[in-house]
C-alpha positions as CSV (number, residue, x, y, z in Angstrom):
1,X,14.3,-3.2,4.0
2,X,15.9,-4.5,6.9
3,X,17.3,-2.3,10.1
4,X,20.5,-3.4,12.6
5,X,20.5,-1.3,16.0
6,X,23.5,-1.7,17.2
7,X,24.4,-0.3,20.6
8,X,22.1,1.3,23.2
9,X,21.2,4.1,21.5
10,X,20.7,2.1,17.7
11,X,19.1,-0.6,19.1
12,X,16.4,2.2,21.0
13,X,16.0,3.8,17.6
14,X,15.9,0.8,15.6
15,X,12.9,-0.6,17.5
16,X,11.1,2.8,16.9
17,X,11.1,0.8,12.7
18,X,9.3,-2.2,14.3
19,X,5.6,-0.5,13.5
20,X,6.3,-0.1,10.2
21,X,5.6,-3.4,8.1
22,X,7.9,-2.7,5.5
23,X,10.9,-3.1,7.8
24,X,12.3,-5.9,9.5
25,X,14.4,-4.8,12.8
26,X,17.4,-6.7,14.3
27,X,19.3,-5.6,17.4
28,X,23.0,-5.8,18.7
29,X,24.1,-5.1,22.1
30,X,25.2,-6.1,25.4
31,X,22.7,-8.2,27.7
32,X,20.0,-8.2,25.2
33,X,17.1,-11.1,24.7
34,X,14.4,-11.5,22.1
35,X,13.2,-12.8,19.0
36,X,15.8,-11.0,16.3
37,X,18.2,-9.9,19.3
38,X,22.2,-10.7,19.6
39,X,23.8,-10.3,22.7
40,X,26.8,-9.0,22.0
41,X,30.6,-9.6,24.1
42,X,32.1,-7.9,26.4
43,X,35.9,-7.6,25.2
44,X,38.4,-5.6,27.5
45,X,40.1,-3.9,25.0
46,X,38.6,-1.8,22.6
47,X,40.6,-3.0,19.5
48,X,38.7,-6.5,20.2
49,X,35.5,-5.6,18.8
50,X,37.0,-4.6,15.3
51,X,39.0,-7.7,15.4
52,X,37.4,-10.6,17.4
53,X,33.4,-9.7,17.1
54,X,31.9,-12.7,16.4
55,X,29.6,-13.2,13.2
56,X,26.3,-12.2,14.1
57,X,23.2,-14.9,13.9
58,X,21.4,-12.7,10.7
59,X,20.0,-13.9,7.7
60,X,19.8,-11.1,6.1
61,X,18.9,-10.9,1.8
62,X,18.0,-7.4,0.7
63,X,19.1,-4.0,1.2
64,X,19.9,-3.3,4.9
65,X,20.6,0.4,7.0
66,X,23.0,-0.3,9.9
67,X,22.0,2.5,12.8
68,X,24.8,3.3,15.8
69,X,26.1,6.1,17.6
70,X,29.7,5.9,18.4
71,X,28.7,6.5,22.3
72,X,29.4,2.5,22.9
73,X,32.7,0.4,21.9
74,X,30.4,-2.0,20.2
75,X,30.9,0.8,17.5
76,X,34.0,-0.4,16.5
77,X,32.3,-4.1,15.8
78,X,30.4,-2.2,12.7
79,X,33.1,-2.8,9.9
80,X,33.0,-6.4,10.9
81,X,29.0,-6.6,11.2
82,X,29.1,-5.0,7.4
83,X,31.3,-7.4,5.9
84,X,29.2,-9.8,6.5
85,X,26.3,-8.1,4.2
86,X,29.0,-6.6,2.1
87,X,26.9,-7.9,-1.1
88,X,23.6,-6.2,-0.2
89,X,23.4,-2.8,-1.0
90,X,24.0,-1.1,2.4
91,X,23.1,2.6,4.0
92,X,24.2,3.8,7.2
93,X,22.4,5.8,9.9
94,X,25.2,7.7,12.1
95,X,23.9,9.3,15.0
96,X,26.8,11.7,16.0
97,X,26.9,11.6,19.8
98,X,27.7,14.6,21.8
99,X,31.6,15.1,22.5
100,X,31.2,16.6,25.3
101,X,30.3,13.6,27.5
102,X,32.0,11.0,25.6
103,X,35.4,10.0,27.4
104,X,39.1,9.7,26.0
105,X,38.4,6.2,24.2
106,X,35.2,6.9,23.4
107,X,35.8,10.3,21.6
108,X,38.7,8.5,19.8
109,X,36.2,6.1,18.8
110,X,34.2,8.4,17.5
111,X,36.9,10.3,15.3
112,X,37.7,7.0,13.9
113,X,34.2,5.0,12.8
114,X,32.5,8.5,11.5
115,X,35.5,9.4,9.3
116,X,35.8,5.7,8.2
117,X,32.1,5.4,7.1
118,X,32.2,8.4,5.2
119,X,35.5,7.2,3.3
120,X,33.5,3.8,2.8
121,X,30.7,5.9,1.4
122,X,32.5,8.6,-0.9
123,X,34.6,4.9,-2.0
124,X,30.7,3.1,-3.2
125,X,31.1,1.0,-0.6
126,X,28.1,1.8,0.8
127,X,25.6,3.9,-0.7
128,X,24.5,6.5,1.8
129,X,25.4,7.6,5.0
130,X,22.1,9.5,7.0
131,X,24.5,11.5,9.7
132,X,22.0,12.8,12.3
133,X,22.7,15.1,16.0
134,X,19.7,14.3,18.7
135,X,20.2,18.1,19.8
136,X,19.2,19.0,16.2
137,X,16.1,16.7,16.0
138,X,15.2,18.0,19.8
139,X,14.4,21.0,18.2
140,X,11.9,19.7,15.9
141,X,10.3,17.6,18.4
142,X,10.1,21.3,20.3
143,X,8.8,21.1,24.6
144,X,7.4,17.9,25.6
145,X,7.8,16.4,28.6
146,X,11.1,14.9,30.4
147,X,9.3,11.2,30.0
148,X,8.4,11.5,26.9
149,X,11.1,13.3,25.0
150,X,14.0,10.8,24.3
151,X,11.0,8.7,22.8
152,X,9.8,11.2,20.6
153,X,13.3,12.0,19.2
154,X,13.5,9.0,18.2
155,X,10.0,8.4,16.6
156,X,10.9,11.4,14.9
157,X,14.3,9.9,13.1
158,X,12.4,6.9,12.3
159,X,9.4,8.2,11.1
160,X,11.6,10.6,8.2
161,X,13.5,7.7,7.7
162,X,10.2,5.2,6.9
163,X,8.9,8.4,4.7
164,X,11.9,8.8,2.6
165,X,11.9,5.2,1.5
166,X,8.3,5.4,1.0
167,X,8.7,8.4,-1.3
168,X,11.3,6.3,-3.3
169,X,8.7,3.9,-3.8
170,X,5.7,5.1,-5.0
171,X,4.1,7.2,-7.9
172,X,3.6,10.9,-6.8
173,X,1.3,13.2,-8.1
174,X,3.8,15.8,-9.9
175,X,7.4,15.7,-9.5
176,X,10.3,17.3,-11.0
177,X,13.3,15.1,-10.0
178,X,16.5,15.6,-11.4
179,X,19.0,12.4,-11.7
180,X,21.3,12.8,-8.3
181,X,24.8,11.8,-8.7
182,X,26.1,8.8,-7.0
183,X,28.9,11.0,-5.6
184,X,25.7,12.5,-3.6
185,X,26.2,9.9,-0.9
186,X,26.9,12.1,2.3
187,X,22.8,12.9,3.5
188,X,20.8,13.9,6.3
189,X,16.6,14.5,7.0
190,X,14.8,17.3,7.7
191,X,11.3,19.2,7.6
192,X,10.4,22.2,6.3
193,X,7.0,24.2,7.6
194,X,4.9,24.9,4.5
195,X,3.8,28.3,4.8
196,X,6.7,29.7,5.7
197,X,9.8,27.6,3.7
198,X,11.6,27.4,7.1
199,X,13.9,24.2,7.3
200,X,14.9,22.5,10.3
201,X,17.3,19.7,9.7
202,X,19.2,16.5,11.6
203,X,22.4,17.7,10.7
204,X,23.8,20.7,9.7
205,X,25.3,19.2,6.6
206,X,28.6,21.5,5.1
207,X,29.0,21.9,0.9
208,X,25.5,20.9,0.9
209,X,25.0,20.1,-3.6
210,X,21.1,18.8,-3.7
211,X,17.9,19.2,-1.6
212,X,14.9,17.1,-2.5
213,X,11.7,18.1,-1.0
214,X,9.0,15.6,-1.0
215,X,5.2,18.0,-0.5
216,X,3.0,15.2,1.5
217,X,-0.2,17.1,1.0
218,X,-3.7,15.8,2.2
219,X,-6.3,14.9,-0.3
220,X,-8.8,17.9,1.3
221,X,-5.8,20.2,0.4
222,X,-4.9,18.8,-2.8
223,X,-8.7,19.5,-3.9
224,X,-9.7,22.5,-2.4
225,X,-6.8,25.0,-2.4
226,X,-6.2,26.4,-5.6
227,X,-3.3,28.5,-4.4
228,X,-1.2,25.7,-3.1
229,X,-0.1,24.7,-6.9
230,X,1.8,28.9,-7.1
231,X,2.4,27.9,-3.4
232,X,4.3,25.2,-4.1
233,X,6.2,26.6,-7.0
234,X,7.2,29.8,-5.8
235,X,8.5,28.1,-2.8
236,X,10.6,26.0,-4.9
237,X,11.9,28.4,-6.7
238,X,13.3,30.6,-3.8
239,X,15.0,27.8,-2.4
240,X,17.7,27.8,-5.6
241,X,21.0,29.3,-4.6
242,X,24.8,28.9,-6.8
243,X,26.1,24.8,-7.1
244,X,22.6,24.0,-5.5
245,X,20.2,21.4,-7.5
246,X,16.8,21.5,-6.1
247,X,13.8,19.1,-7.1
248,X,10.6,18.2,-5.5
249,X,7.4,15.9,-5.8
250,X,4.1,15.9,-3.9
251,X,2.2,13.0,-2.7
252,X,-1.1,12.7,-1.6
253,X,-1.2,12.2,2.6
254,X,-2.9,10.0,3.8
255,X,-3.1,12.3,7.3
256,X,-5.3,15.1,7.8
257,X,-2.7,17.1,8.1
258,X,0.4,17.9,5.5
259,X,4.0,18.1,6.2
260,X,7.1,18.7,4.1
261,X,10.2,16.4,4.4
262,X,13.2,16.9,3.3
263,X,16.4,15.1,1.8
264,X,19.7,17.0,1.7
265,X,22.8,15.6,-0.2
266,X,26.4,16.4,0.0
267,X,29.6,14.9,-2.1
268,X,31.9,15.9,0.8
269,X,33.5,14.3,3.7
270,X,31.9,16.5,7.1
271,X,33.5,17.6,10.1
């Protein structure tokens, strides 16, 4: 699995993958140096980085997540940064910056590359689009302190994003996993406390059709609690609601501890 960062706030996320073996991490931006780095060019006018961003120095040969924020013109180089790996089969990682301090271009910008992806993604042309806000994944991280808190955002969006691919990729201990739809393409990450059900998502996804909810339970749990099994199941089952598919699996953790993560799917362009 590869991961491009591109922009300040991609590249900052993208390096949070570098821990994680199974990923190999490349970065785009402006003023950058290192092994797997591309320095990217300033162009005066924003319509220059859709249409004169040069081809990045990549070799790229598997499936690859592109991760940006449209807080940075370099967004607009991201159609012509795909192309170039338009064979692989591609996912997207779309952290929606706040409006609020993004100026005129930049908020156009914005409008433009987070409608266009979705199109690309409802169209097959790339198979899934991760849309994430940092206010909602603050609120998982809860109070830490000032220093620390950006980093731990971020460790957080990378960590769920590591775990789902890991989930897709091994055997669990029980699962009931329905087939998802293709059409399913529109996605964020979440957690979900296991006592009490509560969900806390990345994005507050509209028209949601699917939640998967993946149990990572630890092996002292898995063999001495003989209520978690009705735990589990009743939990399940509260969480099905009208034009909502709901599945699950549960792994054995390799932590101490256990945690719920959870994928939610949507069909549907968001706002």
């Amino acid at each position: 699995m590869n991961i491009i960062g591109l922009g300040k706030t991609g590249c900052d996320i993208a390096e949070k993958f570098e821990k994680y073996k199974q990923f190999s991490v490349f970065l785009i931006d402006h003023d950058i140096e290192g092994q797997n780095c591309y320095s990217a060019p300033n162009f005066e006018r924003p319509e220059d980085y859709e249409n004169k961003f040069p081809t990045v120095p990549f070799i790229v040969e598997d499936e690859l997540t592109l991760l940006l924020s449209s807080d940075s013109l370099l967004a607009l180089s991201s159609l012509k940064i795909l192309e170039q790996y338009k064979d692989l089969s591609l996912n997207i990682i779309y952290v929606k910056p706040d409006t609020k301090f993004l100026n005129t271009v930049l908020t156009a910008v914005n409008k433009v590359v987070y409608n266009v992806f979705q199109e690309l993604t409802r169209s097959a042309k790339i198979k899934s689009m991760y849309i994430v806000e940092l206010r909602k994944v603050a609120e998982i991280v809860g109070k830490v302190a000032l220093v620390e808190r950006q980093t731990k955002i971020y460790e957080t969006i990378a960590y769920a994003y590591y775990m789902k691919n890991m989930f897709d990729n091994i055997q669990p201990i029980f699962d009931k996993i329905i087939d998802s739809p293709s059409t399913y393409c529109i996605k964020t990450l979440g957690v979900m406390d296991l006592d009490s059900g509560e969900e806390k998502l990345f994005y507050p996804l509209d028209e949601v059709r699917e939640k998967r909810y993946n149990y990572y339970i630890s092996k002292k749990e898995l063999n001495d609690d003989v209520e978690l099994p009705e735990h589990i199941e009743e939990q399940v089952n509260n969480k099905f609601q009208e034009n909502l598919k709901i599945s699950y699996a549960i792994y054995e953790s390799t932590l101490e501890h256990s945690s719920v993560f959870v994928e939610i799917k949507s069909p549907y362009i968001q706002n």
